[in-house]
FIBARO-667289 format. One record per atom (N, C-alpha, C): residue in one letter; atom name; x, y, z. Coordinates in Angstrom, 2 decimals, always signed. Atoms other than C-alpha are relative to their C-alpha. Layout:
residues N
[node A,CA,[X,Y,Z]]
...
end
This chain:
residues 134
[node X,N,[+0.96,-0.44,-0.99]]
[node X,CA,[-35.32,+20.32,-11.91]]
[node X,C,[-0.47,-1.21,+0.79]]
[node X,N,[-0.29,+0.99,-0.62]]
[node X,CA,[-35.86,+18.28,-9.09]]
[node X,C,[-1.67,-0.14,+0.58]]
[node X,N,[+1.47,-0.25,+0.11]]
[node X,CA,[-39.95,+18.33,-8.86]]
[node X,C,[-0.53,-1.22,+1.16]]
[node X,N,[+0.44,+0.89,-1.12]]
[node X,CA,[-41.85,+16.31,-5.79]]
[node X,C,[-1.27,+0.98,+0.65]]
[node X,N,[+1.64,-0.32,-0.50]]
[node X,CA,[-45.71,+17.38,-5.57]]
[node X,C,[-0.31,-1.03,+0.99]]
[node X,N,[+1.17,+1.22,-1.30]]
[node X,CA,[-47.53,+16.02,-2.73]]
[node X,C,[-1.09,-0.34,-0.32]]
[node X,N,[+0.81,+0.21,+0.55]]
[node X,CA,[-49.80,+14.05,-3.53]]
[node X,C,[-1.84,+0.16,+0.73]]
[node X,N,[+0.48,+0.69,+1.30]]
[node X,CA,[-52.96,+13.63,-4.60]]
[node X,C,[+0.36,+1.36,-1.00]]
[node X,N,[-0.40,-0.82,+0.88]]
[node X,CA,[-51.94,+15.53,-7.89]]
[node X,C,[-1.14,+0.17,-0.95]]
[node X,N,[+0.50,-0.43,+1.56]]
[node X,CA,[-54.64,+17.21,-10.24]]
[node X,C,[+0.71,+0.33,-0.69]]
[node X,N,[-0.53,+0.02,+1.76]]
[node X,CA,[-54.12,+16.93,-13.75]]
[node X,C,[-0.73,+0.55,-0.49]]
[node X,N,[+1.26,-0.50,+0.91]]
[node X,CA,[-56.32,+19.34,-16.06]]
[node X,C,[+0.57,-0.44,-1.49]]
[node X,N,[-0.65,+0.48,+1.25]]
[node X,CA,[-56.12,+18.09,-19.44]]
[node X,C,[-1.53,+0.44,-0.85]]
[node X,N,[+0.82,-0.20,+0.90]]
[node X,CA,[-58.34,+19.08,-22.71]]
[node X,C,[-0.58,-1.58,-0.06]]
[node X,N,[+0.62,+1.23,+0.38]]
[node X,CA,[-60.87,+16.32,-23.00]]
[node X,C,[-0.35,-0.18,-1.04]]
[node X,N,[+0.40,+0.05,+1.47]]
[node X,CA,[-61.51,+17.32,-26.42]]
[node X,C,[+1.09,-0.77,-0.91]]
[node X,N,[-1.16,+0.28,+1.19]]
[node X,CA,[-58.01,+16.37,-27.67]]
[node X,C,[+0.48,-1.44,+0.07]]
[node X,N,[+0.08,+1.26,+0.04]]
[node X,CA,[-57.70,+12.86,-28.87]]
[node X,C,[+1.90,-0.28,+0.43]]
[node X,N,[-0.73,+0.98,-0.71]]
[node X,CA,[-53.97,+12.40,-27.90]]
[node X,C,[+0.16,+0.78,+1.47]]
[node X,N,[+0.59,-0.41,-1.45]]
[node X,CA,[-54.87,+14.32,-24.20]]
[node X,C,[-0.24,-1.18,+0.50]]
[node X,N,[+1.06,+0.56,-0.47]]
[node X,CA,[-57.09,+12.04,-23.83]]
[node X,C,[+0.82,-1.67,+0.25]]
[node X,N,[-0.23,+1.62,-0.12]]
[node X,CA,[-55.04,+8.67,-24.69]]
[node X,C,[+0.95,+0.12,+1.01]]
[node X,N,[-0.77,+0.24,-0.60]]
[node X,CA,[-52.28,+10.02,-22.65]]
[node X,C,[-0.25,+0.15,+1.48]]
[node X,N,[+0.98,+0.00,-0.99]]
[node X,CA,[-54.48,+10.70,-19.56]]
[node X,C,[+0.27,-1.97,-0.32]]
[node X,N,[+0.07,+0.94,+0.41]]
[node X,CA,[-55.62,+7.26,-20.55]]
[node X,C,[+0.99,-1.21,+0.83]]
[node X,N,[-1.14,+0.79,-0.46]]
[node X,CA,[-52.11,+6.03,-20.03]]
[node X,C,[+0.53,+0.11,+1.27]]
[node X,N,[-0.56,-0.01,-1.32]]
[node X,CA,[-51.28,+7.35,-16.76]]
[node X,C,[-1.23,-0.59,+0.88]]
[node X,N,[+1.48,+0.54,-0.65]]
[node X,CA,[-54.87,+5.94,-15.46]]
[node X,C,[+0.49,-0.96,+0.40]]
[node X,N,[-0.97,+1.49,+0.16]]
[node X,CA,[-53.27,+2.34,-16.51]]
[node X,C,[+0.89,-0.34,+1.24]]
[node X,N,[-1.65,-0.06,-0.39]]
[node X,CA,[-49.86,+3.07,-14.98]]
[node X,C,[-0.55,+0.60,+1.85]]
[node X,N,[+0.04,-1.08,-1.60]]
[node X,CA,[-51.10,+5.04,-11.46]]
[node X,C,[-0.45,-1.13,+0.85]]
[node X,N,[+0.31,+0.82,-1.50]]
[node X,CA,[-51.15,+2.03,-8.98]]
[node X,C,[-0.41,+0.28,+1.07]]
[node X,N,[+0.49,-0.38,-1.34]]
[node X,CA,[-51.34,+3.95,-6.31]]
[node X,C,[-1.16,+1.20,+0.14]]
[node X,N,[+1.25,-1.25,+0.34]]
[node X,CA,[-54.16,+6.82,-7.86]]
[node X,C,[+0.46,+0.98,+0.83]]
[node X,N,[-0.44,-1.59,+0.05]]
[node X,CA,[-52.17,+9.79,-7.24]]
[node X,C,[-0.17,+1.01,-0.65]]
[node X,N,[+0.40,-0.59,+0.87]]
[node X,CA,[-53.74,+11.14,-10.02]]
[node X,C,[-1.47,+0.24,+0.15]]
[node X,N,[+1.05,+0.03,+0.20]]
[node X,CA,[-56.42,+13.22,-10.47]]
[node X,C,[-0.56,+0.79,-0.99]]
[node X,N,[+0.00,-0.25,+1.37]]
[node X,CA,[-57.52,+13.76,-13.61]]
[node X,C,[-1.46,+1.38,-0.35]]
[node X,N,[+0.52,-0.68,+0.36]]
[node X,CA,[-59.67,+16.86,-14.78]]
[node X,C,[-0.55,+0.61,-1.19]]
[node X,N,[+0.48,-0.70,+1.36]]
[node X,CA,[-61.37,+17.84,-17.87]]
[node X,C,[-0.49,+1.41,-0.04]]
[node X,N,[+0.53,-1.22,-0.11]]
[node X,CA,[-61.28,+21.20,-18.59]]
[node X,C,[-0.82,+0.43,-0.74]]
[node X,N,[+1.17,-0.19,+1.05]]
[node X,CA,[-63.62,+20.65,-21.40]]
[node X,C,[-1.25,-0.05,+0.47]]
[node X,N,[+1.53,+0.00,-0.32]]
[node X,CA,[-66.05,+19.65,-19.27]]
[node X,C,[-0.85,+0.88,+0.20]]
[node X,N,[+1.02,-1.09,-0.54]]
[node X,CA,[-69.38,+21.51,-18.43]]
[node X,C,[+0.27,+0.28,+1.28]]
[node X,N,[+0.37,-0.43,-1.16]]
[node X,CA,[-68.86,+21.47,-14.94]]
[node X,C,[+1.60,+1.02,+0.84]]
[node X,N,[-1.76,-0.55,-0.51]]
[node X,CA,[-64.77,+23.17,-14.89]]
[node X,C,[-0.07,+1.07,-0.01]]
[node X,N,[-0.11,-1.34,-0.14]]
[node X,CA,[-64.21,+26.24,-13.43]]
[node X,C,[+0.93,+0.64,+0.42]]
[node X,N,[-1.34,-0.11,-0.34]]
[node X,CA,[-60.61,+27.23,-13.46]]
[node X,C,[-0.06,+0.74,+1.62]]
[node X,N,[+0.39,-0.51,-1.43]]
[node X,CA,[-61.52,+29.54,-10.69]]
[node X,C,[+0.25,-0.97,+1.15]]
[node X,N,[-0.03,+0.84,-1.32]]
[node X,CA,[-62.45,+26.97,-8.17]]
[node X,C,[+1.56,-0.31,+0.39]]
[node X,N,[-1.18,+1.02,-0.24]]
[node X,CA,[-58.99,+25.88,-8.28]]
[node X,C,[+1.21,+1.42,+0.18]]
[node X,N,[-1.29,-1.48,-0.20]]
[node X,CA,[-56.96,+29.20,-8.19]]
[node X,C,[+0.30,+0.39,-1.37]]
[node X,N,[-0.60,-0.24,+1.84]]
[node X,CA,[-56.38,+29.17,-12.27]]
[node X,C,[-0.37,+1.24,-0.56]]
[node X,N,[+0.71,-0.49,+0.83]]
[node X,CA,[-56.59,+31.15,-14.77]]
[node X,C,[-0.43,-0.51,-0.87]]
[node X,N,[+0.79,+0.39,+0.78]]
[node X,CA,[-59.16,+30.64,-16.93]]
[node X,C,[+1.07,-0.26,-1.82]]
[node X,N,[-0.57,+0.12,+1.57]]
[node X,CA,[-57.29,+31.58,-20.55]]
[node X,C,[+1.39,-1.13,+0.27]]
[node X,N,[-1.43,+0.43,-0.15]]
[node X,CA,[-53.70,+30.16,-19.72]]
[node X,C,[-0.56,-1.74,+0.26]]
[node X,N,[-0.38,+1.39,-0.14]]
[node X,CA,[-54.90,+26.58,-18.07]]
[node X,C,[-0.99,-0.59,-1.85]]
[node X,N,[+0.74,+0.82,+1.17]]
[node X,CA,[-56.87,+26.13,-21.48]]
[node X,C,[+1.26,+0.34,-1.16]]
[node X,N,[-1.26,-0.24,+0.70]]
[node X,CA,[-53.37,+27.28,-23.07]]
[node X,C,[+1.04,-1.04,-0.21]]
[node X,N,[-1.10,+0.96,-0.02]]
[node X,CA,[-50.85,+24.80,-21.71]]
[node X,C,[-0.69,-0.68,+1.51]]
[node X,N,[+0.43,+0.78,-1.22]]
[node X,CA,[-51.00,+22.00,-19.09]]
[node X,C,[+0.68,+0.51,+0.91]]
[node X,N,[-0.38,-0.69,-1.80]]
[node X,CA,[-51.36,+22.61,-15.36]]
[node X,C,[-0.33,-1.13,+0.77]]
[node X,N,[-0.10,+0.57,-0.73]]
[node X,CA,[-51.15,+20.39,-12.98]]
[node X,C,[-0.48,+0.70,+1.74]]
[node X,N,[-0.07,-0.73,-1.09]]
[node X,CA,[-51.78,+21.25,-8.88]]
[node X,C,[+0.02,-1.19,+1.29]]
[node X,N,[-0.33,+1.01,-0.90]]
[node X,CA,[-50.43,+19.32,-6.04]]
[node X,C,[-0.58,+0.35,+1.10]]
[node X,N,[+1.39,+0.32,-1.41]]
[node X,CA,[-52.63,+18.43,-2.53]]
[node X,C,[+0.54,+1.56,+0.73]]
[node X,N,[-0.16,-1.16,-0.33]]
[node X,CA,[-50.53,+21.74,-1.41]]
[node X,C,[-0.56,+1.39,-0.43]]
[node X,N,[+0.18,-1.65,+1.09]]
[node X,CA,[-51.73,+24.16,-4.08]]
[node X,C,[+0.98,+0.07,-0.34]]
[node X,N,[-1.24,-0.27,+1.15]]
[node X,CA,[-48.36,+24.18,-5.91]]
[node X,C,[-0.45,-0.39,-1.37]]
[node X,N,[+0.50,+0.02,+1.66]]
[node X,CA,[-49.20,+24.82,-9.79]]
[node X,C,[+1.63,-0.26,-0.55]]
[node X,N,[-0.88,+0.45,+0.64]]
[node X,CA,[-47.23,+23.19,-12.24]]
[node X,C,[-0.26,+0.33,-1.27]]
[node X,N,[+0.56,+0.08,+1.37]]
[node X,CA,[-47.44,+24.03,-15.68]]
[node X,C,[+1.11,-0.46,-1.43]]
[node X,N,[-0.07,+0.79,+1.17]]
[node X,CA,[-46.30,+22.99,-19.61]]
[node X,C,[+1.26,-1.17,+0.55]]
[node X,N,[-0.72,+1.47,-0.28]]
[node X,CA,[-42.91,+20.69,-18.84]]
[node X,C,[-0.42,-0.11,+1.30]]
[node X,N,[+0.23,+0.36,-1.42]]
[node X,CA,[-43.02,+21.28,-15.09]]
[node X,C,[-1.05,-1.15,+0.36]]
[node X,N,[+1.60,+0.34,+0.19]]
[node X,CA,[-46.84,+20.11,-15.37]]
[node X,C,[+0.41,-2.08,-0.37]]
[node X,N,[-0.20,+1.17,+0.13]]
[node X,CA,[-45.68,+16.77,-16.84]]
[node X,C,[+1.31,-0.83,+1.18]]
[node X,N,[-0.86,+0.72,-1.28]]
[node X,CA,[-42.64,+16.10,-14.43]]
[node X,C,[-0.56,+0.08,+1.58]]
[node X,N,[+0.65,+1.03,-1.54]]
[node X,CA,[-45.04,+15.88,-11.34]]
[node X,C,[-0.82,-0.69,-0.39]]
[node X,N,[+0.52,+0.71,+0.14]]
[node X,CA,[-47.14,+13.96,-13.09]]
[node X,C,[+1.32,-1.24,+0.10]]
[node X,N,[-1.46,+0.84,-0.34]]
[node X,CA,[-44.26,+11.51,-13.41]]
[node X,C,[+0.54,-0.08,+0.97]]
[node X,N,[-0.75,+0.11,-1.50]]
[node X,CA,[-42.65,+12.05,-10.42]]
[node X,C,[-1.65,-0.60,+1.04]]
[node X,N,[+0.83,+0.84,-0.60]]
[node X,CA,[-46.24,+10.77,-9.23]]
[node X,C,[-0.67,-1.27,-0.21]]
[node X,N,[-0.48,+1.38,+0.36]]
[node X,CA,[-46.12,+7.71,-11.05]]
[node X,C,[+0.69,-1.24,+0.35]]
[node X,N,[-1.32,+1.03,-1.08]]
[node X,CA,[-44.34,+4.49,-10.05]]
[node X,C,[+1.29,+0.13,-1.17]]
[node X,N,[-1.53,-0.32,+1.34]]
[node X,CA,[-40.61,+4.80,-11.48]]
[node X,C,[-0.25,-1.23,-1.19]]
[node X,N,[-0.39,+0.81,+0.93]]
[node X,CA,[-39.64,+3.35,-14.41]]
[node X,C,[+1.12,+0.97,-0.83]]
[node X,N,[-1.28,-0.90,+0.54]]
[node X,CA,[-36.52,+4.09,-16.44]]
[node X,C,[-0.15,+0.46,-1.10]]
[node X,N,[+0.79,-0.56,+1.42]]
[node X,CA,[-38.41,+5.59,-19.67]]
[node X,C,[-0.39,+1.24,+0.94]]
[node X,N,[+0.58,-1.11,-1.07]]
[node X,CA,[-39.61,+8.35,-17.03]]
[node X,C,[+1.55,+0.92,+1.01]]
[node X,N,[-1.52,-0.47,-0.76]]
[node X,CA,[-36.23,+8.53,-14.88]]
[node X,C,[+0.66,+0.41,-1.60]]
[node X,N,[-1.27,-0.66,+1.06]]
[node X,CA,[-34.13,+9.11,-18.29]]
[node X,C,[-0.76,+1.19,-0.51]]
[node X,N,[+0.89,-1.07,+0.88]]
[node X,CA,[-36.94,+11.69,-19.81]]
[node X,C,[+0.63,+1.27,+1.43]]
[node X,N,[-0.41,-0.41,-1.28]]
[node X,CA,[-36.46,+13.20,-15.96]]
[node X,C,[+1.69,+0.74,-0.37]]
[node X,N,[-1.33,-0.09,-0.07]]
[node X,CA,[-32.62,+13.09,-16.21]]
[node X,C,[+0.17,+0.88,-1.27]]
[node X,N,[-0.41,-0.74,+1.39]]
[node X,CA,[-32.32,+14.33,-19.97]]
[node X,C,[-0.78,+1.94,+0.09]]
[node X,N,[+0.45,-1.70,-0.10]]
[node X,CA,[-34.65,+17.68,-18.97]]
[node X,C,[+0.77,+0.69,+0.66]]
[node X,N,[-0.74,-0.86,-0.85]]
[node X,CA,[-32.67,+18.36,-16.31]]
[node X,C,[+1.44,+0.70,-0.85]]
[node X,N,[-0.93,-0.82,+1.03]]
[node X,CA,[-29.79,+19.44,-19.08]]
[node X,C,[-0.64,+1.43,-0.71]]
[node X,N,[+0.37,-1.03,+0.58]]
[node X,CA,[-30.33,+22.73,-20.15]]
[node X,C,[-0.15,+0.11,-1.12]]
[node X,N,[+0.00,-0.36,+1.27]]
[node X,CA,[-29.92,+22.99,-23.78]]
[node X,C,[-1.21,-1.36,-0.48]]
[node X,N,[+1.21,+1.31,+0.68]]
[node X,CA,[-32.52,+19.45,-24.20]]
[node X,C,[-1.29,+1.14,+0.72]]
[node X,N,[+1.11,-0.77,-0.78]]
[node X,CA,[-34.73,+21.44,-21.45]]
[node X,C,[-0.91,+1.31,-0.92]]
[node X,N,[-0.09,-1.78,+0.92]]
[node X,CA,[-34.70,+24.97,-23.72]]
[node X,C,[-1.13,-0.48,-1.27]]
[node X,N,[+0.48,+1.09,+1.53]]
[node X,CA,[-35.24,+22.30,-26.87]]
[node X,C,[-1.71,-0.54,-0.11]]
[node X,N,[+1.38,+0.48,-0.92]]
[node X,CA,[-38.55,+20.64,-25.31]]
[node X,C,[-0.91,+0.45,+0.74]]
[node X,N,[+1.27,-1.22,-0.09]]
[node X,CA,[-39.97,+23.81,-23.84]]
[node X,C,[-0.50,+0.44,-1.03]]
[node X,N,[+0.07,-0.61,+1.29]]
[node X,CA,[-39.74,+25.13,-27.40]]
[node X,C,[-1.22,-0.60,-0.39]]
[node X,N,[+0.52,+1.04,+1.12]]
[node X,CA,[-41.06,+22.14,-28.89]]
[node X,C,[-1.98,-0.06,+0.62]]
[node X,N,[+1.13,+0.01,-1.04]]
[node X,CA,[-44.05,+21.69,-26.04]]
[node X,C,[-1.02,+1.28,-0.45]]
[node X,N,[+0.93,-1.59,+0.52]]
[node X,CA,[-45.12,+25.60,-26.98]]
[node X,C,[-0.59,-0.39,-1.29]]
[node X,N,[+0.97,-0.07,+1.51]]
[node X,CA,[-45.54,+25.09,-30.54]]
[node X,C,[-1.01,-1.21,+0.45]]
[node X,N,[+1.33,+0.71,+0.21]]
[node X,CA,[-47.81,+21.92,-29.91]]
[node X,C,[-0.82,+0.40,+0.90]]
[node X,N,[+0.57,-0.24,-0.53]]
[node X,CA,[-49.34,+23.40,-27.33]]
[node X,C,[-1.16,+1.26,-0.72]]
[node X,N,[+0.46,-0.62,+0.52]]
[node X,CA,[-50.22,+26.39,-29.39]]
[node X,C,[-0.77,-0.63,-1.23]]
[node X,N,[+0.68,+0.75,+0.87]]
[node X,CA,[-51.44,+24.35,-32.06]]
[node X,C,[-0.80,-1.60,+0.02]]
[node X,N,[+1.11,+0.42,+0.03]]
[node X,CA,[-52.96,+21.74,-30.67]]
[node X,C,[-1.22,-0.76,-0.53]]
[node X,N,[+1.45,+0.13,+0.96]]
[node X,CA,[-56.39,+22.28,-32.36]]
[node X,C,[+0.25,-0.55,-1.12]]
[node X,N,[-0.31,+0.65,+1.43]]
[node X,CA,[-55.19,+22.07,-35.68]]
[node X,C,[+1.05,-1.12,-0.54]]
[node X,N,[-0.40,+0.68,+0.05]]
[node X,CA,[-53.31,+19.42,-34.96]]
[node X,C,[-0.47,-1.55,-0.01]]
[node X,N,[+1.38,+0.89,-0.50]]
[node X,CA,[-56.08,+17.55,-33.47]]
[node X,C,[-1.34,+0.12,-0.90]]
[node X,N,[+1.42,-0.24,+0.92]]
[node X,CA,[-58.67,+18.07,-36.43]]
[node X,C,[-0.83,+0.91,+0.31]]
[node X,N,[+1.19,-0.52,-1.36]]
[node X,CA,[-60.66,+20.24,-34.18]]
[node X,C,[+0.07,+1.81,-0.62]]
[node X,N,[+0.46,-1.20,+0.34]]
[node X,CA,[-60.39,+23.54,-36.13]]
[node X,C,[-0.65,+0.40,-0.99]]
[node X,N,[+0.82,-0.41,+1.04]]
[node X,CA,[-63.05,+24.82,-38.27]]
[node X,C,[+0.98,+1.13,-1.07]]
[node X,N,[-1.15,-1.05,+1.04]]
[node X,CA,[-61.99,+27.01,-41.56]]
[node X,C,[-0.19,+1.17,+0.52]]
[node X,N,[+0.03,-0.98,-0.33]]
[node X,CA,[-63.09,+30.00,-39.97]]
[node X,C,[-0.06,+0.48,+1.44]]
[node X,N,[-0.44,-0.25,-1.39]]
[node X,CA,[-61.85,+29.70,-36.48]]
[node X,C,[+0.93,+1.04,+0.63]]
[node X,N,[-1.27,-0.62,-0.55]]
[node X,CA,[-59.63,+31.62,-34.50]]
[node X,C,[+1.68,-0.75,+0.17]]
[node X,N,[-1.57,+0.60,-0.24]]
[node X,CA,[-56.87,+28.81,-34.65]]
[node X,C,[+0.77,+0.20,-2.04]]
[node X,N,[-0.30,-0.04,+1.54]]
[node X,CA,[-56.75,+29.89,-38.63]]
[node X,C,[+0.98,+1.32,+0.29]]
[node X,N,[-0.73,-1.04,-0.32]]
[node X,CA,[-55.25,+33.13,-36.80]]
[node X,C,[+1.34,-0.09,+0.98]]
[node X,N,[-0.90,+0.24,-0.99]]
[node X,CA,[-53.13,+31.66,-34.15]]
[node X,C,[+1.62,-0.33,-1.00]]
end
């Protein structure tokens, strides 16, 4: 998939989740040119709404939304982040290797389950939560 958001690119990301947060973090570092714009959907003040979202789904998997309004979400979501990045060949080969179908299939898969889990991946679920049901 050949992905090219215009920039500036929101990023919504869980601010609750400690590796969210470092990998945010890392593209902060890395974004020379601040094409990024980073969103907490944990915060008090996020209102998927404002932005065209849905509420359940962007707190599901990552979404992204480029200066056009084009939504990006779980891999997509990460290859315009990247593609709004400055290159590097750790990014171009991740790039190149999705674009194969059967790695692509592999890495959506993989993306769902942590996406679905998450919480309890991240310490963050009580014993009598709803992620004890998920």
């Amino acid at each position: 998939m050949n992905i090219r958001p215009q920039m500036p690119l929101k990023v919504f990301f869980d601010g609750q989740c400690p590796l969210c947060r470092r990998e945010i973090a890392y593209y902060h570092r890395i974004d020379s040119a601040q094409h990024l714009q980073c969103i907490d959907i944990m915060g008090p003040d996020f209102a998927a709404q404002r932005y065209g979202l849905d509420a359940a789904r962007v707190h599901a998997v990552m979404h992204a939304q480029d200066a056009a309004g084009q939504v990006y979400t779980e891999l997509d979501a990460f290859e315009a982040i990247w593609a709004a990045l400055p290159p590097s060949w750790g990014r171009r080969l991740l790039r190149r290797m999705l674009s194969i179908r059967p790695i692509r299939a592999l890495a959506r898969a993989a993306y769902r389950l942590f996406a679905r889990n998450r919480w309890r991946l991240t310490g963050r679920c009580a014993p009598d939560s709803a992620c004890r049901r998920n």
